[in-house]
N, C-alpha and C positions, 0 to 999 in steps of 0.2 A: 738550724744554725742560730747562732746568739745576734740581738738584736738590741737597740736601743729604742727607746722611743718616738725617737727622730731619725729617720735612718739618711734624710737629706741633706741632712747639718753633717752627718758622722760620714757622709762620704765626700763632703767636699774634705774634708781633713784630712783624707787619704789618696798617696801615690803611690804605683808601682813599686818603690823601693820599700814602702810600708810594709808591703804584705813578702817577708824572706822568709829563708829557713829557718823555723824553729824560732819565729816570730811568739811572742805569747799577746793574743793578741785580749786579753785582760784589760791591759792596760787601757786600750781607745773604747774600753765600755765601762765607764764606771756606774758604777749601783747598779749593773744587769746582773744578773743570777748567772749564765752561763755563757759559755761560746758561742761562737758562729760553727754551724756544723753543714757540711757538703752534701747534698744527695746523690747518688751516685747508683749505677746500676749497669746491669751486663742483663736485657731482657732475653725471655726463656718464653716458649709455648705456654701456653694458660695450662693448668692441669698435667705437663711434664711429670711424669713417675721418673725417680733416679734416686737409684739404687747405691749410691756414692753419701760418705759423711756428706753432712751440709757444709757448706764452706761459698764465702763471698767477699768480692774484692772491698778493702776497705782504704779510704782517702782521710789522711787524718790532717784536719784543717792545722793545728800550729806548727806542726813539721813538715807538710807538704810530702808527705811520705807516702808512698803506694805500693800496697799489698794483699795477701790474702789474711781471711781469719777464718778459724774452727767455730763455727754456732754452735759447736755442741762443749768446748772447751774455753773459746775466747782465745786464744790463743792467733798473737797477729804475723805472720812474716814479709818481712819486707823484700821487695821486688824491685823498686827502683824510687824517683821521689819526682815530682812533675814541675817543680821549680817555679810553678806559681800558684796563686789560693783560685780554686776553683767554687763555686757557690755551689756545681753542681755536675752529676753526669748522667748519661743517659745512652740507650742505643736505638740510634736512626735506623731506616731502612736497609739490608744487607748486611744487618748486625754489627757494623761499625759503634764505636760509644765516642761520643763528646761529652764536651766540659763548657759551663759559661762562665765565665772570668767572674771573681767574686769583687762586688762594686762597678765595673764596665759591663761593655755592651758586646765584648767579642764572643763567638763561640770556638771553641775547638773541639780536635778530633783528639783520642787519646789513646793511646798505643797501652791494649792490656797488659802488655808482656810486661812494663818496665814504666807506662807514667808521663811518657815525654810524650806532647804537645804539638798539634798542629794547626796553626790559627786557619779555621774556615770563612769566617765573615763578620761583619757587623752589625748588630742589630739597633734596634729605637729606644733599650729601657737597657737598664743596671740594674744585672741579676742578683737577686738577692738568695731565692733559692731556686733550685732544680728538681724534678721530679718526673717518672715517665712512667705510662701502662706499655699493654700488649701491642697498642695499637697508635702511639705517639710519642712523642717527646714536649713537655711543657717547661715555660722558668717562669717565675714571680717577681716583681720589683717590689722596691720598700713599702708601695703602700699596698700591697699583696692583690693584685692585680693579676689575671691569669692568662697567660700569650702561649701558642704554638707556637711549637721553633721548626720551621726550616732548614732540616740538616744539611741539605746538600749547598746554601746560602748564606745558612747562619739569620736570614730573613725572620721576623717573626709578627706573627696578627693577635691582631687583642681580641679576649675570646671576651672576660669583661671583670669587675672588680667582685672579690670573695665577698667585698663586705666584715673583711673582719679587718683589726687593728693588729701590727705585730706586738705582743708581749712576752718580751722576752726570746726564747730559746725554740726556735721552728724548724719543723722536719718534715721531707717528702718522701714518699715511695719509690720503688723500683717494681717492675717484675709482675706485679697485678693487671686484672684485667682493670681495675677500681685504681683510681686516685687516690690514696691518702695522705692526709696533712695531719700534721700537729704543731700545736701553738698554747707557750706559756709556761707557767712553773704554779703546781703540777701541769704537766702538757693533757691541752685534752683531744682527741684521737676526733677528724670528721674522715667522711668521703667527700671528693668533691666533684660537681658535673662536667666535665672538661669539654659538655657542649656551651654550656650559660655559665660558668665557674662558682654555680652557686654551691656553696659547703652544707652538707649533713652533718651534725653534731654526733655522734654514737656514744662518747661520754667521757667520763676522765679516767684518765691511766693509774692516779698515783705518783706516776714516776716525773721527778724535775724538771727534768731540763731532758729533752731527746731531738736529738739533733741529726738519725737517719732510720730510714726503714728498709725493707727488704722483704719480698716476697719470695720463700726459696721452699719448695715442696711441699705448696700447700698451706705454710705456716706466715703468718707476719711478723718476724724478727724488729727489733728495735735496737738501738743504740745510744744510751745517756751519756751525756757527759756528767765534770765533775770528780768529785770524788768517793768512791771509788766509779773507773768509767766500768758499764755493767751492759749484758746484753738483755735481754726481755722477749718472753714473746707476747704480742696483744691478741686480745680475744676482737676479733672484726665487728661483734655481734655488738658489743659493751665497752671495748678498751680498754677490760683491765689487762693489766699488766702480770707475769710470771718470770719472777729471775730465774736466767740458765745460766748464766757464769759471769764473773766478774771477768772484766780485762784488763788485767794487770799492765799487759807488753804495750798495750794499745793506750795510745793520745786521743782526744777528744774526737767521735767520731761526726767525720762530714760526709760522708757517704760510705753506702754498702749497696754493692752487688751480685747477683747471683752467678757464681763463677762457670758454671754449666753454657758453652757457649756455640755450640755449632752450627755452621753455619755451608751453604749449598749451593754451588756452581753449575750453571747446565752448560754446556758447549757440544755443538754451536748452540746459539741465541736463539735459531727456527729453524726450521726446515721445510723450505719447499722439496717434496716430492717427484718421480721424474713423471710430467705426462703419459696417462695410462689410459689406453681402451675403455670404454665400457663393460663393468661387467669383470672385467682381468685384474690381478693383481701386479702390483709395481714390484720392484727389486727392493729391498729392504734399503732404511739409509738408519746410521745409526747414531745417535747421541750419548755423550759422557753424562752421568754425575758424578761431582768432587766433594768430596768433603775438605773444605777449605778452611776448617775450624779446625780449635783443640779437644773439640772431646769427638765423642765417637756419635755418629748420625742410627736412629732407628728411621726404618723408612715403613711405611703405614700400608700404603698404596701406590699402583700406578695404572694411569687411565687414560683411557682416552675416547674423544665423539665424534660421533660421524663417520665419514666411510674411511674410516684410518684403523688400523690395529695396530697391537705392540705386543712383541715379548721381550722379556728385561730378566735381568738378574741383579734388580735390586728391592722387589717388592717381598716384606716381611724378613729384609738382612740387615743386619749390626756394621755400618763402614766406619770405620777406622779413621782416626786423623789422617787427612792426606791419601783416602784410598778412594779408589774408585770403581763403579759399577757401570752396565749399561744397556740401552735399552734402542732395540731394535725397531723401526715402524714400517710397516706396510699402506700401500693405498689402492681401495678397490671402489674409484666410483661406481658410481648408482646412477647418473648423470654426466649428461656436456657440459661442460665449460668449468671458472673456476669453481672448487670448492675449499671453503674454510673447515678446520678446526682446531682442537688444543689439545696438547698433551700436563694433564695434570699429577703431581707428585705431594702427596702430602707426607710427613715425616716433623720430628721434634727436633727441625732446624729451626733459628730463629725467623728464616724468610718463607717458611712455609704457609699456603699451599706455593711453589715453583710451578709456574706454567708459562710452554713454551706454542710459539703459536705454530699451527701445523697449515699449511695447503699444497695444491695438486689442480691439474685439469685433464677433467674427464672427456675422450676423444672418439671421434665416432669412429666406427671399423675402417670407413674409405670418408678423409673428409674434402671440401670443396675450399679454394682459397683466390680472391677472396669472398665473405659470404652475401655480398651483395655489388652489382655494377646498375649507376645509371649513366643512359646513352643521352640524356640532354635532349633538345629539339632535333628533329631529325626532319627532312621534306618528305611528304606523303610519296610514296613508289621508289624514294633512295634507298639506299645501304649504307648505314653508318662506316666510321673507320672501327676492325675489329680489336674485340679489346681480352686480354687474355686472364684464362684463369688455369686455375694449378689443382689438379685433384692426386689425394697422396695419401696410400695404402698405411694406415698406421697398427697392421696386424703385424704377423710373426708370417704370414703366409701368401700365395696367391691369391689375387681377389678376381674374379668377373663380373662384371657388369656391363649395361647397357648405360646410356647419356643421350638424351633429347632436351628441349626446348618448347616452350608455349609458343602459338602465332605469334606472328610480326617478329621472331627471333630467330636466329638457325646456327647453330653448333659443328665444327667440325675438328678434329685430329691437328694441331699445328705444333710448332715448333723443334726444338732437337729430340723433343720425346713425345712426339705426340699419342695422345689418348688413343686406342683400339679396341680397348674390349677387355683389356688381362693387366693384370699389374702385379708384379711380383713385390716381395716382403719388404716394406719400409721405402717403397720407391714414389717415384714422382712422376707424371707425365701431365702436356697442357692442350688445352684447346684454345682456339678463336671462336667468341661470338659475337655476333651483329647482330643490328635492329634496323628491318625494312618495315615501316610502319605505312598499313594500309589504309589509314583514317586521320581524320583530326584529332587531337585528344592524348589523354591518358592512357598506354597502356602496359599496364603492368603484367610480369611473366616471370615466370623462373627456367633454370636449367635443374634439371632431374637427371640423379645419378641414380638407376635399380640395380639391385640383383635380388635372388632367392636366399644368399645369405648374408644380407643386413638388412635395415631400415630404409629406406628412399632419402636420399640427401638430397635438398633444397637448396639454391643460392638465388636469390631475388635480383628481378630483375626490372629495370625501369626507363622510360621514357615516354616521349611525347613525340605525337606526328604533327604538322601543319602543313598549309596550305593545296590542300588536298580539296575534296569532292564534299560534297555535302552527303552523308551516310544514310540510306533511307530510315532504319532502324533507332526505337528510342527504347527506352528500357525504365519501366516501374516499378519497385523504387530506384532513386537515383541510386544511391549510394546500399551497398548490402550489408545488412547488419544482422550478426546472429552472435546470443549468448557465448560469451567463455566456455569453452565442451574442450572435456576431458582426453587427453593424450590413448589411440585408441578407440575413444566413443565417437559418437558422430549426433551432431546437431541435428533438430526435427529441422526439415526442411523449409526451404524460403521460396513461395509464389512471386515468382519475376513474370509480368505482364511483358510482353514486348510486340512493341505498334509499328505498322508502316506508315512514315510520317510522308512517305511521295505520293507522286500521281500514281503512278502504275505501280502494275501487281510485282511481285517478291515473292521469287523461289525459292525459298529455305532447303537446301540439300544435305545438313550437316550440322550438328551444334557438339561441342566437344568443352571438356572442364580440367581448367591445369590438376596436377598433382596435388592432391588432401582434398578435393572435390569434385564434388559427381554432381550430372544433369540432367532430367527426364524430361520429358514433352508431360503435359501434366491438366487436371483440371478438366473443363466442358470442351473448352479449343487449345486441347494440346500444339506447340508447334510442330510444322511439318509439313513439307512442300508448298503450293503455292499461298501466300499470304497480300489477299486486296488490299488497293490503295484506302489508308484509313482502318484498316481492321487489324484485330489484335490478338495474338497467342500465349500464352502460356507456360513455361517451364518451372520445374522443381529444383533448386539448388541445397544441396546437402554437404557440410564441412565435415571432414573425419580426419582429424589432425594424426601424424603418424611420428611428429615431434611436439616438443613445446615451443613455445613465442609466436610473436608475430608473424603471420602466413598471408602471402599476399600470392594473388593470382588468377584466374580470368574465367571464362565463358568465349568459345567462339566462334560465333555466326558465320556460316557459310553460304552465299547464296547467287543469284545470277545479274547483282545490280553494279552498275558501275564500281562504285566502292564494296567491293563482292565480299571484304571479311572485315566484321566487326567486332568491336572486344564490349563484354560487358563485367566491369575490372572488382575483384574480390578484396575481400581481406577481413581477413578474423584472428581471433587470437586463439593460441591452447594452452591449457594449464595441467599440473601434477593436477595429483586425488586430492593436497593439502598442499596450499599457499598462504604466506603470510606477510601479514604489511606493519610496517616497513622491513624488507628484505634483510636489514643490518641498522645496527646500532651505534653510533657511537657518541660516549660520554665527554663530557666537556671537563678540563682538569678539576682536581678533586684532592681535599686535603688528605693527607696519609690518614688509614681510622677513619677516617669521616665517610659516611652511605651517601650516598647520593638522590637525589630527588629519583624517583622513582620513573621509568621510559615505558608505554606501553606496546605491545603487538595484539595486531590483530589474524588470529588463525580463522582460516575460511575452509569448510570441507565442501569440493566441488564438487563429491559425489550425488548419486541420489541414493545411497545408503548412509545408515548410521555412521560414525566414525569413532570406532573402541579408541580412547587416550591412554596410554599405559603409562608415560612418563613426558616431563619437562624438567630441563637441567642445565644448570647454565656450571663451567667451569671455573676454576680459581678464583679470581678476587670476585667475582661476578654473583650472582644471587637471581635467581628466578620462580616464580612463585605464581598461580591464579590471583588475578585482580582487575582493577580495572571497571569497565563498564556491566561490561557482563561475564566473568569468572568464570574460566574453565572447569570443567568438571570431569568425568571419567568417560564423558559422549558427547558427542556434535551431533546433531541432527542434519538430518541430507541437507545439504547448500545451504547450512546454518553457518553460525561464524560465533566463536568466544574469544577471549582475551586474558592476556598474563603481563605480570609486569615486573621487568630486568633493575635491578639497580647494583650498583658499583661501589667498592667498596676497598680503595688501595692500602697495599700495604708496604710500599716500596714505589720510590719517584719512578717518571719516567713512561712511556707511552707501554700499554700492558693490554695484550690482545687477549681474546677469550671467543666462548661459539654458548650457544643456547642449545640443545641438543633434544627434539623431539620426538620419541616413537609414538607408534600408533599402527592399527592393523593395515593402513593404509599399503599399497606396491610402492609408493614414494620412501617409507617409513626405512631406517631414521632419516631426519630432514634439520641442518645445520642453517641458523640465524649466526653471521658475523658479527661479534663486540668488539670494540675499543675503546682501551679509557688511558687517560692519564693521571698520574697521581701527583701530589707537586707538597 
């Protein structure tokens, strides 16, 4: 655009009614070389092939006129006229294009079809010019200073000053993934860093006065004002300049964009999945894409991680303005409880990659609800009040099973459906259980649901007894502690000393271990019947976890003493083959374009084999990569641990979910890390 050398003097001289139709605006620049010319743009995918003449919107600053032109002819037709001087346009997130008021602070949205204006917001500085890449939107004030704009606010942050002076006639880009500016008569051609807004020089054009650019297939098109106005293409390398045609029809250009514009709707927004089995797959649920643009969408791929699948009929098809395709997903966890992931779509919309966030919960064949009751203090030799729980067949079919109880607990069949034994498809039945607690103390227990055709379901159980007897029995170590071990394996064994702390002898007749753990008499003095005052025995405690998490549960002594059953209380944990920390991620808002500082994870392989790495893959805006402290490689060593690291990368406002998606030979494999980021 055309400048003077004061551009703060030259704008207090101007108002609103200044800048009309077909204004020449000559006249409030005297002794400058050229006009004031708009930046303007319709952003495109980086590297979009399109097989169509070249052709881009053009904003012609004295008449306020808005149209297209032929880069291969010059040739301009008008469309409609936007009734005020724009400095510049650009398109935000969702492929929307605005404009910032030439001399004010407002931005608008601008209607491609026809030109007319929608004021978004206000910002801190008066735009002097406008310019956007792939991956932002920027405007400059008179002393060429470099701000991100905020399109959904019109808000805008100083990135910082170019360092250069305006002389004369300046222009910006559209359409690249690179910034370019030009400034002067000859104009001479920089990139500039729209992290620091510091300018590269690449060199001089030749050409006057250019007052818009355009990145359209590949090519950098330019536009001079003056006389005759002329289009140009620049060499990126060098800046020189080559005429492609005069434009005759066309008024001094303030912008040019690449007319190629589509853009991609998903509905709905996500999709939760319907809770499914283990192991089983869900009923399909399905999502649209629209092409909500005017030109016609190519679609690339479609993907998706984790225990989700899709088939679609839109991956490798040509949709049509306003047509649409769609895409089918399935979910087969691999696991209980919730699971994250994404359905990614990439194609030459301008909002691509589209990713839609996916989850599901994985359920066990028969599960318990709820998965944990505690009974509070209870008097040693009471019966709590009983407290009820709900176990619920989540097959297609019959299930049988049996249901028990650790000591000081007892389980029975209650309510309008109570529990027996059999449970037919998708139903419900309850029981009552209490806590008669035989001791002082802590004693932790579960209810245990078996059969031959599932896994043993757990639900934790807890309370405390008092006022009770003094227990003759003490137990070495206090507390039991055994490594994290693998869902399936089973922990080397834990030596529990257990002493009679009375006078008199103790008849041990019994020792028994809740469910995911086993007991032996063990050692030089196994226990086992009678045990003297002061003398001490011996057992073996072994975890063999049969789920994952936290597993709580007991030892318990049976024998001929007053306080005749004693608990001696468990708890460990189990893990997959491969866990990783932090379980999920999420990013702290983040400028459009802008990476994010880098988040890392730590992957652990709890086996005691190697662990093959075949892939790490984070979805849409996301990125994931080895790094960190000690970088992944293509193997873990048994019960080794490496590291990767996620960074964030928006390309559209707005809170934007994504998964990290890991295989590996592991029975866990693949294993889903939850992201979120915002973009702003």
């Amino acid at each position: 655009m055309s400048a003077t050398k004061n551009l703060s003097t030259l704008f207090s001289r101007f108002t609103e009614n200044d800048f009309h139709s077909k204004k020449d605006l000559r006249s409030h620049f005297p002794g400058t070389i050229g006009c004031a010319v708009l930046a303007i743009f319709l952003l495109m995918t980086a590297g979009l092939a399109c097989a169509q003449t070249p052709m881009a919107y053009d904003f012609l600053g004295r008449s306020e006129d808005f149209g297209t032109i032929n880069l291969t002819t010059g040739v301009f037709s008008q469309t409609g006229n936007s009734g005020l001087l724009l400095s510049g346009l650009g398109v935000g997130p969702g492929g929307l294009l605005y404009g910032g008021y030439y001399g004010g602070a407002t931005l608008y949205q601008v209607n491609p079809a026809n030109g007319s204006l929608t004021s978004i917001g206000t910002g801190t500085f008066d735009y002097v010019e406008f310019g956007s890449t792939t991956s932002g939107v920027y405007g400059f004030d008179g002393s060429l200073n470099l701000f991100s704009i905020n399109t959904t606010t019109g808000a805008d942050t100083l990135i910082g000053s170019m360092g250069l002076v305006v002389a004369g006639t300046t222009g910006a880009s559209t359409g690249s993934d690179t910034l370019y500016f030009t400034n002067g008569s000859p104009a001479i051609l920089y990139s500039i860093n729209t992290t620091t807004a510091a300018p590269t020089e690449i060199g001089n054009t030749g050409v006057s006065d250019i007052g818009a650019m355009v990145f359209e297939n590949g090519t950098l098109y330019a536009g001079s004002n003056g006389s005759p106005v002329s289009l140009y293409t620049l060499d990126t390398a060098t800046g020189a300049a080559t005429l492609v045609a005069d434009a005759p029809s066309s008024a001094d250009f303030w912008g040019l964009a690449p007319s190629v514009f589509p853009v991609v709707g998903l509905s709905p927004a996500s999709l939760k999945l319907a809770s499914t089995v283990v192991g089983q797959t869900s009923a399909a649920s399905t999502l649209t894409l629209t092409n909500s643009g005017s030109f016609s969408i190519s679609i690339s791929t479609v993907s998706v991680s984790g225990d989700f699948s899709e088939t679609d009929s839109c991956a490798g098809q040509t949709i049509l303005p306003g047509g649409t395709c769609t895409v089918s997903v399935t979910f087969t966890p691999s696991v209980t409880g919730s699971i994250a992931g994404a359905l990614t779509i990439t194609d030459n919309a301008l909002n691509t990659p589209q990713v839609l966030a996916l989850s599901g919960t994985g359920l066990a064949e028969l599960s318990v609800s709820p998965a944990s009751e505690n009974f509070g203090t209870v008097t040693v030799g009471t019966t709590s009040a009983p407290k009820t729980m709900t176990l619920t067949n989540n097959t297609s079919g019959t299930l049988d099973y049996t249901f028990l109880t650790s000591s000081n607990y007892s389980v029975v069949g209650s309510g309008k459906s109570p529990c027996n034994g059999g449970l037919a498809k998708k139903a419900k039945c309850t029981v009552s259980v209490t806590f008669t607690p035989s001791a002082n103390g802590a004693a932790d227990g579960s209810l245990a649901v078996s059969s031959a055709s599932f896994p043993t379901e757990l639900a934790a159980l807890s309370g405390t007894g008092s006022g009770g007897g003094t227990a003759p029995l003490t137990f070495s170590p206090a507390t039991f502690k055994v490594a994290n071990t693998l869902v399936g394996a089973s922990s080397s064994p834990v030596t529990v000393t257990v002493t009679n702390s009375s006078a008199a002898t103790v008849n041990i007749t019994n020792f028994v271990a809740s469910a995911d753990y086993s007991v032996i008499g063990s050692g030089s003095t196994p226990c086992s019947g009678a045990l003297g005052a002061g003398d001490s025995c011996t057992v073996a405690v072994t975890f063999s976890p049969s789920i994952a998490g936290k597993l709580d549960g007991s030892v318990v002594f049976m024998d001929n003493a007053s306080v005749n059953t004693q608990l001696y209380d468990l708890s460990a944990t189990a893990v997959l083959p491969v866990t990783f920390a932090p379980a999920s991620l999420t990013f702290a808002s983040q400028a459009l374009g802008k990476t994010s500082a880098a988040k890392s994870i730590t992957l652990t392989n709890n086996q005691a084999a190697t662990l093959d790495l075949t892939g790490i893959a984070a979805s849409g805006q996301f990125s994931a990569a080895p790094g960190g402290k000690k970088p992944c490689g293509s193997t873990v060593s048994a019960h080794g641990t490496c590291t990767f690291e996620v960074t964030f990368t928006p390309a559209q406002a707005g809170t934007i979910p994504g998964a990290v998606t890991v295989t590996s030979n592991a029975s866990s494999s693949p294993q889903n890390i939850k992201l979120s980021g915002t973009g702003q």
